[in-house]
C-alpha positions as CSV (number, residue, x, y, z in Angstrom):
1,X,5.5,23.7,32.9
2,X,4.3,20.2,30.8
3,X,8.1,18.3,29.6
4,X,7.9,17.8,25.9
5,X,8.4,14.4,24.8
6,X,11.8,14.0,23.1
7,X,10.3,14.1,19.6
8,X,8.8,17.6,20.3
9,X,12.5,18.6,20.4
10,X,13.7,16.6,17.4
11,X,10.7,17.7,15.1
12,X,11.4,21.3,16.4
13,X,14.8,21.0,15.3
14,X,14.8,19.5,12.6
15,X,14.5,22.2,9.7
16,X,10.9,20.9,8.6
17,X,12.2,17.2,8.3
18,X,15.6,17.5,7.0
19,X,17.7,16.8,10.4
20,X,21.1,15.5,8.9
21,X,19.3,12.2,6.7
22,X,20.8,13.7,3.5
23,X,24.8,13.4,5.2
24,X,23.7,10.5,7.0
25,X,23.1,8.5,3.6
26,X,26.6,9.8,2.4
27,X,28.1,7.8,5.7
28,X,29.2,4.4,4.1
29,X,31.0,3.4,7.4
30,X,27.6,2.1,8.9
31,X,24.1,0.7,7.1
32,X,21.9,2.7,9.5
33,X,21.6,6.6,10.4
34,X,21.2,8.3,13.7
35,X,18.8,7.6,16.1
36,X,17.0,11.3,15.5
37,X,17.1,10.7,11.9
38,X,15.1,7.4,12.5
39,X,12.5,9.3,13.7
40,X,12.6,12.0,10.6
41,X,12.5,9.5,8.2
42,X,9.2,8.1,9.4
43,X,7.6,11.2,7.6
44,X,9.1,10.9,4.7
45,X,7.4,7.0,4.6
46,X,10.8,5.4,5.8
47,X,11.5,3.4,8.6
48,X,14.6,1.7,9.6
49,X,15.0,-2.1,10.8
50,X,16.9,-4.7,11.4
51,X,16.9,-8.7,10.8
52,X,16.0,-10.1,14.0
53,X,16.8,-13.8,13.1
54,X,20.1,-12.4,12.5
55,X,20.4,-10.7,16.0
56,X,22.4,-13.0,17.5
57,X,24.6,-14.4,15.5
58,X,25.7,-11.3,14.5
59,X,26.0,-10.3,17.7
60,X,28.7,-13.1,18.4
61,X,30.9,-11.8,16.0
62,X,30.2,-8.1,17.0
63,X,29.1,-7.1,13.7
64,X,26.8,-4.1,13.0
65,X,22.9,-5.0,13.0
66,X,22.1,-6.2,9.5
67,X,19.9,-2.5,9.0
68,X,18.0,-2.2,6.1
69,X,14.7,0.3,5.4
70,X,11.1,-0.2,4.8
71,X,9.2,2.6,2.7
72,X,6.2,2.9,2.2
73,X,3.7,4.4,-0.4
74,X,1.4,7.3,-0.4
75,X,-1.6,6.2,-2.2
76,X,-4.6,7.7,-1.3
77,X,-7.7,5.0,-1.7
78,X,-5.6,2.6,-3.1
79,X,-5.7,2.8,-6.4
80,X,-2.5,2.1,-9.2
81,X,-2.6,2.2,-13.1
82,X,-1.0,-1.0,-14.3
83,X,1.6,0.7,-15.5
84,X,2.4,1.5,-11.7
85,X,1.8,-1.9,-10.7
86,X,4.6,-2.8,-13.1
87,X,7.0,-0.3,-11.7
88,X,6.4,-1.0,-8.6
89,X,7.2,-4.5,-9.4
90,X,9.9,-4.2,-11.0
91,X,11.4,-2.0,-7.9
92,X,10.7,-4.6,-5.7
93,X,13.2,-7.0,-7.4
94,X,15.5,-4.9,-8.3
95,X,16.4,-2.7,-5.0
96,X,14.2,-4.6,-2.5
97,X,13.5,-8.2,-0.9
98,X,11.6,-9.5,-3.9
99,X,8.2,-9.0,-2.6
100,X,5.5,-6.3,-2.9
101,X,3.5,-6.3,1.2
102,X,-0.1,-4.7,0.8
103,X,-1.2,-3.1,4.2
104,X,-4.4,-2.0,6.0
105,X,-3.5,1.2,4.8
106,X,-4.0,0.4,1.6
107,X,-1.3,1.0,0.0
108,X,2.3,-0.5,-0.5
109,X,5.5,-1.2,1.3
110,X,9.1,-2.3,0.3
111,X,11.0,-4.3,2.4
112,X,14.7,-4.7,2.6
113,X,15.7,-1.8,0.9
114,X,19.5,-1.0,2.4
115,X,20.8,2.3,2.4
116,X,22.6,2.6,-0.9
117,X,19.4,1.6,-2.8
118,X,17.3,3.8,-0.7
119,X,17.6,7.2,-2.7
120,X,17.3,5.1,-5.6
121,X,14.1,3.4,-5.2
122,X,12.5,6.5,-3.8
123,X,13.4,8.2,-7.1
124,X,11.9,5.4,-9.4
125,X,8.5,5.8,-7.2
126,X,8.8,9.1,-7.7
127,X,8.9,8.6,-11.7
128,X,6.1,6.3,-11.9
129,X,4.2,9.2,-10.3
130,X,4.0,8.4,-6.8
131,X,5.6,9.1,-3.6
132,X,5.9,8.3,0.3
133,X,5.1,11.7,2.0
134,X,3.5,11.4,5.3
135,X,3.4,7.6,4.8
136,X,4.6,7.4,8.5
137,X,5.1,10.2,11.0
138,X,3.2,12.9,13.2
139,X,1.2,13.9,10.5
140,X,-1.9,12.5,8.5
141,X,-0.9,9.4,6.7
142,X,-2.7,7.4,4.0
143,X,-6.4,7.9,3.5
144,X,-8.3,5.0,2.7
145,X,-11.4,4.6,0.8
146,X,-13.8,1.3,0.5
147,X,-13.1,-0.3,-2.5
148,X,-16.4,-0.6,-4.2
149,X,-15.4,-0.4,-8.0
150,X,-19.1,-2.1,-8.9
151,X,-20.4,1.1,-7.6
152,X,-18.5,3.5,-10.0
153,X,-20.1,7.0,-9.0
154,X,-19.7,6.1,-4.9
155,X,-16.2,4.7,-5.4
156,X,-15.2,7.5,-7.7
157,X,-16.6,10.1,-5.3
158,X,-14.7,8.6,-2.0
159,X,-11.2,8.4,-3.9
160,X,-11.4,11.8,-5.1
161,X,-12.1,12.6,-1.5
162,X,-9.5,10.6,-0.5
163,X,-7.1,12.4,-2.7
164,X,-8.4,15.7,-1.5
165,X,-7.9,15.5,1.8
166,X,-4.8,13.8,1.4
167,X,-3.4,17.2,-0.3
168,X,-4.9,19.2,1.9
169,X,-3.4,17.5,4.5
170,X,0.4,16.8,3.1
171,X,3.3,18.8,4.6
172,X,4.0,21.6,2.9
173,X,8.0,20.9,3.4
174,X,9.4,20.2,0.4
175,X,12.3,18.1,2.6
176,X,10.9,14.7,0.7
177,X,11.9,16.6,-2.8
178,X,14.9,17.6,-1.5
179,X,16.9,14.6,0.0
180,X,15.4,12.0,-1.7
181,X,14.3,13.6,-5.4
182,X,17.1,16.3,-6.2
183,X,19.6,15.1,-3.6
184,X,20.6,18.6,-2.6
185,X,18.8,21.4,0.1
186,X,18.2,24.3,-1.2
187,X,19.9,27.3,1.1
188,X,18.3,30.3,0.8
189,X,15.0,31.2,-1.0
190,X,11.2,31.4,0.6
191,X,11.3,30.9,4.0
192,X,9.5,27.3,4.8
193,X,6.3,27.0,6.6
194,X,3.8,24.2,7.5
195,X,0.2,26.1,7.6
196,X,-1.8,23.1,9.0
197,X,0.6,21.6,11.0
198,X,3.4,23.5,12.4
199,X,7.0,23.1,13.0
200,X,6.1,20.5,15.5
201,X,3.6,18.7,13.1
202,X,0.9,16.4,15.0
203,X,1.7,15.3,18.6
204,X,1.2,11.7,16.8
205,X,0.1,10.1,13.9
206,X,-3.0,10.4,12.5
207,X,-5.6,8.3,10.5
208,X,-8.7,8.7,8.1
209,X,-10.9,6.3,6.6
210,X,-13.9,7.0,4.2
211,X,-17.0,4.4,4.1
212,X,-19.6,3.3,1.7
213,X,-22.3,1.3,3.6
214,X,-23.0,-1.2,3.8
215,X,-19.5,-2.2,3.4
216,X,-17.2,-1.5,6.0
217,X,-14.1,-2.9,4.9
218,X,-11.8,0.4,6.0
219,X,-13.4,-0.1,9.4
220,X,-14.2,3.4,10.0
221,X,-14.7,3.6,13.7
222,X,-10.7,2.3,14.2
223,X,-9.5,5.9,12.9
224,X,-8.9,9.6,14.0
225,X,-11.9,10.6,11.3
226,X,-14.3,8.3,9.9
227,X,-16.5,9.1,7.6
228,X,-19.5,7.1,6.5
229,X,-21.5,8.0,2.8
230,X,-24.8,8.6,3.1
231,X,-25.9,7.2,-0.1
232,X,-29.4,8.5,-2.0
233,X,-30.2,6.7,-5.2
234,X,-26.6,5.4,-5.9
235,X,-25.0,9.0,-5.1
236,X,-23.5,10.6,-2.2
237,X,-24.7,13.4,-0.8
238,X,-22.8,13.6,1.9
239,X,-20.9,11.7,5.3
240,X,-21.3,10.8,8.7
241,X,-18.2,11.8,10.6
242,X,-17.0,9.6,13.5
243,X,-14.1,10.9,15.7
244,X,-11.9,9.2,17.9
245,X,-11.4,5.9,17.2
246,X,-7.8,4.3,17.2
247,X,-6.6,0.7,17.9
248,X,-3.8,1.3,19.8
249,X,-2.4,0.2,23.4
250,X,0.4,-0.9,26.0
251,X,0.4,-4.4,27.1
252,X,0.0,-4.0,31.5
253,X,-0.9,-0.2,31.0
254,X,-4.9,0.6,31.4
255,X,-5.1,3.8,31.0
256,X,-4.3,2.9,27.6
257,X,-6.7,1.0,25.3
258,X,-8.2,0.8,22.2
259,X,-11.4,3.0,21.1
260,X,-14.5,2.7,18.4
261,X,-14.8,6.6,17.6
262,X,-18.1,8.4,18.4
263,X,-20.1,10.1,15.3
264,X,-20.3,13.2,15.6
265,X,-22.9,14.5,13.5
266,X,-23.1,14.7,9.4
267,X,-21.4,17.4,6.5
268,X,-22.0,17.3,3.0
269,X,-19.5,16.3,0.4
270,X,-18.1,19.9,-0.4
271,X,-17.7,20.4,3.4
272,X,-15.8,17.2,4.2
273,X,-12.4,18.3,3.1
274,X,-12.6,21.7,5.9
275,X,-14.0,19.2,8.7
276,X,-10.8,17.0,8.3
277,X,-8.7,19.8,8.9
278,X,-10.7,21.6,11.1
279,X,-10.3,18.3,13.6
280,X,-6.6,18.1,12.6
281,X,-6.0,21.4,14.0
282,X,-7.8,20.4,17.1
283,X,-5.6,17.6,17.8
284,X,-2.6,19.7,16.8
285,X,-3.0,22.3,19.6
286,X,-4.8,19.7,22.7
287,X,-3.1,16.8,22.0
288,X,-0.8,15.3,24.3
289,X,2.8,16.3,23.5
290,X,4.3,14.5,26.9
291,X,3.3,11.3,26.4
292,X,3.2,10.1,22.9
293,X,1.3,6.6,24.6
294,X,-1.6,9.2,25.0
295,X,-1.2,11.2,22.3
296,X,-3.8,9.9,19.7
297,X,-6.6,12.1,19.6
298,X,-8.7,9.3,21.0
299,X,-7.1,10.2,24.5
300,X,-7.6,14.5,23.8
301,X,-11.5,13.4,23.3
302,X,-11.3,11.2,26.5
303,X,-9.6,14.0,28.7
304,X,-11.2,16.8,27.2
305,X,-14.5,15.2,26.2
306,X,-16.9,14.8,23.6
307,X,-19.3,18.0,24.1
308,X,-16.1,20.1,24.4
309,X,-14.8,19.0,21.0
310,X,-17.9,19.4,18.9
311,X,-18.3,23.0,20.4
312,X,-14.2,23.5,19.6
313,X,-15.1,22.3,16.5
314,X,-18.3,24.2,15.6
315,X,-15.9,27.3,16.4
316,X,-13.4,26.4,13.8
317,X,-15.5,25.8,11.3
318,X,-18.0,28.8,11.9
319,X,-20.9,26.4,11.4
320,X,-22.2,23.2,12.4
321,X,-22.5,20.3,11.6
322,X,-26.3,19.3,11.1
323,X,-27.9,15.5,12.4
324,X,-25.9,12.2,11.7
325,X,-28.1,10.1,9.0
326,X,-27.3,6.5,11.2
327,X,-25.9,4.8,8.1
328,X,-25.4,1.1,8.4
329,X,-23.0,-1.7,7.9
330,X,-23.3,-5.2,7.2
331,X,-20.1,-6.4,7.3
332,X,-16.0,-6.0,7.0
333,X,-13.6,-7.9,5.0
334,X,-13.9,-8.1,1.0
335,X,-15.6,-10.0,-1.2
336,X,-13.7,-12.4,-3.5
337,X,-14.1,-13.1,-7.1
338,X,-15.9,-11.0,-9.2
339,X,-18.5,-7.9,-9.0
340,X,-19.8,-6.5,-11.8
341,X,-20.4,-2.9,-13.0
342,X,-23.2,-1.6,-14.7
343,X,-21.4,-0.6,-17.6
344,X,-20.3,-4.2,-18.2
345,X,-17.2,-4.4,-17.0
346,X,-16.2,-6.7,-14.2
347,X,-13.9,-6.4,-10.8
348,X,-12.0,-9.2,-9.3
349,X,-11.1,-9.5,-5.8
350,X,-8.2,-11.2,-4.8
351,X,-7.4,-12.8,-1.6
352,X,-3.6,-12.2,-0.6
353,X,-2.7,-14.3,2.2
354,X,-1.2,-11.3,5.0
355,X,-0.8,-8.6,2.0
356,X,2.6,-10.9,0.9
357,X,2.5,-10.7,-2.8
358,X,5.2,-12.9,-3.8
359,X,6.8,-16.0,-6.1
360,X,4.4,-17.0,-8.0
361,X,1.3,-14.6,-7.3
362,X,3.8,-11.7,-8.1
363,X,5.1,-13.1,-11.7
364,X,1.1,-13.6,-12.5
365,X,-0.2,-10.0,-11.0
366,X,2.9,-9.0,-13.3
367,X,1.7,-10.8,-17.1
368,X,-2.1,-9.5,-15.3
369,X,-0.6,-5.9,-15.7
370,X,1.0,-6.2,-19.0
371,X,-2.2,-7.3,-20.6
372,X,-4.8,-5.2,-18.7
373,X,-5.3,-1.7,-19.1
374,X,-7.7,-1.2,-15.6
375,X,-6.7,0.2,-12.1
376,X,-5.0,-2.2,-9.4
377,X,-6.6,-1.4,-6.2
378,X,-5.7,-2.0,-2.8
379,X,-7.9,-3.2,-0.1
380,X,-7.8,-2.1,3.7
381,X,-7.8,-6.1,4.2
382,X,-4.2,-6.1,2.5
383,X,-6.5,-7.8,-0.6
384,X,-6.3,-6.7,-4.0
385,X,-9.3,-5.7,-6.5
386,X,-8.2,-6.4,-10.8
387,X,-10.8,-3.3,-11.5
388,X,-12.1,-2.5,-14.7
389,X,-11.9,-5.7,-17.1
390,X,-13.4,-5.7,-19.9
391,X,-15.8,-8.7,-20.6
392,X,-13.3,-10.1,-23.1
393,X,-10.6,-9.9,-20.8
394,X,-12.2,-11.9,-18.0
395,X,-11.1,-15.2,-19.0
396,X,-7.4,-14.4,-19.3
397,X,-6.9,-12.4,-16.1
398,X,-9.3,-15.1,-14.2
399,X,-6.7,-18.2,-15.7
400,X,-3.8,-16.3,-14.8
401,X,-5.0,-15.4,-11.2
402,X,-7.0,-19.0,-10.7
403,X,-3.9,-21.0,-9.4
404,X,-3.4,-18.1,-6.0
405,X,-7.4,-17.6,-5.8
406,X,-8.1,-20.6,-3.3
407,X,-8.5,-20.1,0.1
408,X,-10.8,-21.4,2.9
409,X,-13.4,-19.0,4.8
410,X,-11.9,-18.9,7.8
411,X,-8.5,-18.1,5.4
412,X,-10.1,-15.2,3.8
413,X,-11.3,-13.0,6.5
414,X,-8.1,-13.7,8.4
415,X,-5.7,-10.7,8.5
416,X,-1.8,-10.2,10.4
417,X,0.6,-7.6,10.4
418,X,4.0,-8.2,9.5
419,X,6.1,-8.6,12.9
420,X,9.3,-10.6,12.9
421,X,11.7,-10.6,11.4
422,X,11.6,-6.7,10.8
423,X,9.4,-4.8,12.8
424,X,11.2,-3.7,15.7
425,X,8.2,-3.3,18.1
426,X,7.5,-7.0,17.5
427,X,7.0,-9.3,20.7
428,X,5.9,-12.5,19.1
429,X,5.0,-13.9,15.3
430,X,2.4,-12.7,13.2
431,X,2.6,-13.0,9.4
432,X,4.6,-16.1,9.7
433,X,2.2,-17.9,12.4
434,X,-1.1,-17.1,11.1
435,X,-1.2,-19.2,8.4
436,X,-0.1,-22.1,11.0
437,X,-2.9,-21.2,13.0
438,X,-5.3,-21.0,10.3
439,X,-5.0,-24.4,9.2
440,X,-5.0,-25.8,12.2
441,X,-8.5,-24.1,12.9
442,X,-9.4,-24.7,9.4
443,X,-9.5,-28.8,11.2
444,X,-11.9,-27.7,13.7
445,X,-14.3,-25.9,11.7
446,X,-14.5,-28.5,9.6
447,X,-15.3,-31.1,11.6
448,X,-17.8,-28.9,13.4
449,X,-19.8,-28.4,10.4
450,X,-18.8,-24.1,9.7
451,X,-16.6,-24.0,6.7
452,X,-19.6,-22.2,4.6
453,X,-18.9,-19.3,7.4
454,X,-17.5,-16.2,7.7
455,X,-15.5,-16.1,11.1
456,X,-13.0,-12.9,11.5
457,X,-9.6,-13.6,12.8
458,X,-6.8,-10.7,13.4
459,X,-3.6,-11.2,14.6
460,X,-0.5,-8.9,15.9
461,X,2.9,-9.6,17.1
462,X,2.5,-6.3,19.3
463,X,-0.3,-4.4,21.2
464,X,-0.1,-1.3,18.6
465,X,-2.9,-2.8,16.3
466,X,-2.1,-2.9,12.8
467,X,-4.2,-5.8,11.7
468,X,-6.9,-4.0,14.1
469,X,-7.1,-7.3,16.2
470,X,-9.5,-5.5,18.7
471,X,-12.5,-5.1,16.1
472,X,-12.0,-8.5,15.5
473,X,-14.3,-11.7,16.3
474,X,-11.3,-13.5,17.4
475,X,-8.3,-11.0,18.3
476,X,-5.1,-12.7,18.8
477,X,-2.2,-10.1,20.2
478,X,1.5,-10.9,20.8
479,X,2.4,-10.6,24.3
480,X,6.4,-12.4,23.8
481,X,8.1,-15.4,21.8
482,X,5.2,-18.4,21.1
483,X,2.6,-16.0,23.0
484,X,-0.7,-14.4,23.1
485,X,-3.4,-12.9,24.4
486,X,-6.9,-13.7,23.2
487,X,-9.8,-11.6,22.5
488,X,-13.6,-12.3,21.7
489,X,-16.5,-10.4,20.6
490,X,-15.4,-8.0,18.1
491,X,-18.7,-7.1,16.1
492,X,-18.1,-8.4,12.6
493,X,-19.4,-5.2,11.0
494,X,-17.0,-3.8,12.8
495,X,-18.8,-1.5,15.1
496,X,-17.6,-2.9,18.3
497,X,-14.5,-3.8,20.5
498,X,-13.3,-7.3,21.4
499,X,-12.9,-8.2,25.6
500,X,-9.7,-10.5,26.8
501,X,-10.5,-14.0,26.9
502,X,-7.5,-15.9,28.0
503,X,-3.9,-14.3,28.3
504,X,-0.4,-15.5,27.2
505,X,-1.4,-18.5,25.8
506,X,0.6,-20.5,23.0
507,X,-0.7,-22.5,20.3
508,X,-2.1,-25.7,21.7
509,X,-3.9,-23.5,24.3
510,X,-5.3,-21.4,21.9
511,X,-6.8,-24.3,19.8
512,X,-7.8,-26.0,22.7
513,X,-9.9,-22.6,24.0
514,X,-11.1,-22.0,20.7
515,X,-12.5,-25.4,19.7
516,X,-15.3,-25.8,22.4
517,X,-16.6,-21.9,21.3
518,X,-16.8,-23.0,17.8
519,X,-18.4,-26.4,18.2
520,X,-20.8,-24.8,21.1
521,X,-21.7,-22.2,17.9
522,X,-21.8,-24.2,15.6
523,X,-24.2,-26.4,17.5
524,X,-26.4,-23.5,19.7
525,X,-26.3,-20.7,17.2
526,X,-29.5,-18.8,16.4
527,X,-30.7,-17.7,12.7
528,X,-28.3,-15.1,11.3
529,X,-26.0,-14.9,14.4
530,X,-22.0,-14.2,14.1
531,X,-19.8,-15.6,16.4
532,X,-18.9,-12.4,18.1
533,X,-22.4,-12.0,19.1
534,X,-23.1,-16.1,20.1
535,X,-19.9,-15.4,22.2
536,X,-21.4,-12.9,24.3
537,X,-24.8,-13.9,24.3
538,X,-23.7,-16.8,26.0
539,X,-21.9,-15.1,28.6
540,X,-18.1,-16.1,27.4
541,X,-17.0,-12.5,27.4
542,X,-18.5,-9.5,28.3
543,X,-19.5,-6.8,25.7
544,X,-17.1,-3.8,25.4
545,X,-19.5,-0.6,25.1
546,X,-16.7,1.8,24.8
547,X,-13.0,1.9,24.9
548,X,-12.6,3.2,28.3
549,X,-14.6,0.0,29.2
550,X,-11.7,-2.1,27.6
551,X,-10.4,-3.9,30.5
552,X,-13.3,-3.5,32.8
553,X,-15.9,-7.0,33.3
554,X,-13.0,-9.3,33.0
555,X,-12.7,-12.7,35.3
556,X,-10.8,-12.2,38.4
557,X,-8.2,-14.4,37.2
558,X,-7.8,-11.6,33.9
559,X,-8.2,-8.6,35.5
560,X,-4.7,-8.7,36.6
């Protein structure tokens, strides 16, 4: 008989989510709650950390870890009315750490929330309309959606999908409501249930990104479900759906790795919403429930394979789906500045260095949202899009945002998670390092001649993949304190995985391996080419057809 993993047990026991959070907020004698509870709150959007600069010192004087929570938002394409914005603001200085962090997941989270302010600010999201169910957890989290505003048909039609599937997909507990909203649990009643999921939810988390070619900012082959628009005469008719992808791994484990999902074949626009929880249900009852490091559905399509999933999943949904329509990408990232609509009105894209919207930029985006009455949309590239300005606005909102919109190339299409201090699975610096490393590299390319160049740089402080540092052209991926390891090759339309280049390797080596590769580009390039591809054309790294051909064709001296 299979051993459950120990969050089998607790999401068994837990009365659909409740567990004891609700007492365990009444317990002033400590700033945390139990380790179970931890692991509850995650679905609710909550996670609990810790300082780590503070570790030690308050270890000295044997003082309780300084504990505070991160929440984070359920906002399903990314999109806020200003009035949010301001909200959401205004929460941030008020019960959090004074900054708003956008995230690949386009959406928002709080930091530094401690546990006396927690019910609090989860009630003032809550009255701006907004919430953090399945934000984190077994379950699916925040859909995302490209961020094409200039295309108002396509960009309405993928949030409203978005949206959809995001319902149809939300636990059906009403735990959230309970602790955090009302503040009691209702005893007695309806008995609960979770139709989709279970009282076990997902074996682990999972991820859906929707696609308008030939944009792949949401990178669509990095999630559980992809799906790609298939676009006739400015209107969707329908998606490509990709399975399996997922970024993913353990450092010195490879068996596990990262993975580009697989498409799968194409539905139309009214069928999309049953496919997602068709494949949902899938990965509910063959994922792996004793071992959460292979628990993603990428590993159920590895194990079980790809034939046998389309035929589970042709069962489910009592038809098929018909031929994928093979459409395209061009590129990831966003575009900066602005892109206009036909109806006149104009979007501007924001660069936000790591997501971190704070001093300054946050007191502008503020007077921005006070005067304009447009959406505030979030990019999968932690970015932010001012949608829907009038032309008479365009002048103010451009002076007010013209101060925070310079920014290299190389600065632009460079992306981190946050790391240290509060992520717990940190090993090394992300948020805070990258923009040390960027200007550093910022030296090389210009002396090399590339500063008119798009060049994609990810890092993580950890091998989970946040920033997705494996589609990356240059992948940079904590390995401990000061180190990395160093990948090349990701495709920059984001179709393909990056290969290990040099491992554990701290800033000086990582200039000094880098600089060659980009004056060698700069200087043996042909027309058109990226980096990724120059890299493996000249035989630097190896391409990585799939993710189960991650670690394979590495040196000798690598393979390790």
């Amino acid at each position: 008989m299979t051993q459950l993993s120990r969050n089998e047990h607790i999401k068994a026991d837990s009365r659909f989510l409740r567990g004891t959070i609700a007492e365990g907020l009444l317990d002033q004698l400590t700033g945390g709650l139990s380790e179970d509870d931890q692991q509850l709150t995650k679905f609710h959007g909550i996670y609990q950390q810790d300082d780590r600069d503070l570790r030690p010192e308050r270890a000295k004087k044997r003082l309780e870890k300084a504990f505070s929570f991160m929440a984070r938002l359920r906002v399903p394409g990314g999109v806020l009315t200003a009035p949010q914005w301001i909200a959401m603001h205004d929460l941030a200085a008020t019960r959090g750490n004074g900054t708003l962090r956008l995230t690949t997941r386009q959406t928002i989270q709080f930091h530094g929330l401690i546990k006396s302010n927690l019910r609090p600010a989860i009630q003032a999201i809550h009255a701006a309309l907004l919430d953090t169910v399945a934000a984190c957890g077994d379950v699916n989290r925040n859909v995302i959606a490209s961020v094409v505003p200039q295309l108002p048909e396509a960009h309405e039609a993928v949030v409203a999908l978005a949206n959809a599937i995001s319902d149809r997909l939300r636990p059906r507990s009403r735990a959230w409501h309970d602790i955090w909203i009302d503040g009691t649990q209702v005893a007695g009643g309806e008995e609960e249930d979770e139709p989709i999921y279970g009282r076990t939810y997902l074996p682990r988390k999972f991820k859906i990104a929707i696609a308008v070619p030939p944009q792949n900012d949401v990178d669509a082959f990095a999630h559980d479900i992809g799906y790609i628009a298939v676009l006739e005469q400015g209107r969707i008719i329908g998606y490509d759906v990709a399975v399996g992808g997922g970024m993913g791994m353990t450092h010195g484990e490879p068996d596990t790795f990262p993975r580009t999902a697989d498409v799968i074949g194409f539905c139309t626009a009214d069928q999309a919403v049953d496919v997602a929880e068709a494949i949902v249900t899938i990965q509910r009852d063959w994922g792996d429930r004793a071992d959460r490091k292979h628990a993603r559905l990428k590993y159920t399509i590895e194990r079980r394979g790809l034939d046998a999933f389309r035929t589970e999943l042709t069962r489910r949904l009592g038809w098929e789906l018909s031929a994928p329509r093979a459409a395209g990408f061009a590129r990831t990232g966003d575009a900066a500045g602005w892109q206009d609509a036909p109806d006149g009105t104009g979007h501007y894209g924001l660069f936000v260095e790591n997501g971190r919207v704070a001093g300054p930029l946050l007191a502008a985006l503020r007077q921005v949202a006070e005067q304009h009455a447009g959406r505030f949309i979030i990019t999968p590239n932690q970015n932010l899009v001012i949608a829907d300005v009038p032309p008479g606005q365009r002048a103010t909102v451009e002076a007010l945002l013209a101060p925070h919109a310079t920014a290299s190339r190389l600065r632009r299409n460079a992306m981190a998670c946050v790391a240290l201090p509060t992520c717990g699975l940190a090993l090394a610096e992300s948020e805070r390092y990258l923009p040390e490393l960027i200007g550093a590299l910022e030296q090389v390319v210009g002396r090399v001649g590339l500063t008119a160049d798009d060049i994609m740089i990810r890092m993580t402080g950890c091998p989970n993949g946040c920033a997705r540092p494996y589609l990356a052209e240059i992948g940079l991926v904590g390995t401990g304190p000061g180190l990395y390891n160093l990948y090349l090759g990701g495709a920059f339309d984001g179709t393909r995985l990056s290969k290990l280049y040099r491992r554990q390797i701290g800033h000086d080596a990582i200039i000094a391996a880098l600089t060659p590769l980009l004056s060698a580009y700069a200087a043996q390039r042909g027309a058109g080419e990226r980096f990724s591809d120059f890299v493996i054309r000249t035989g630097v790294v190896q391409a990585t057809p799939s993710g189960n051909r991650f670690h394979d064709d590495l040196p000798a001296e690598l393979a390790a």
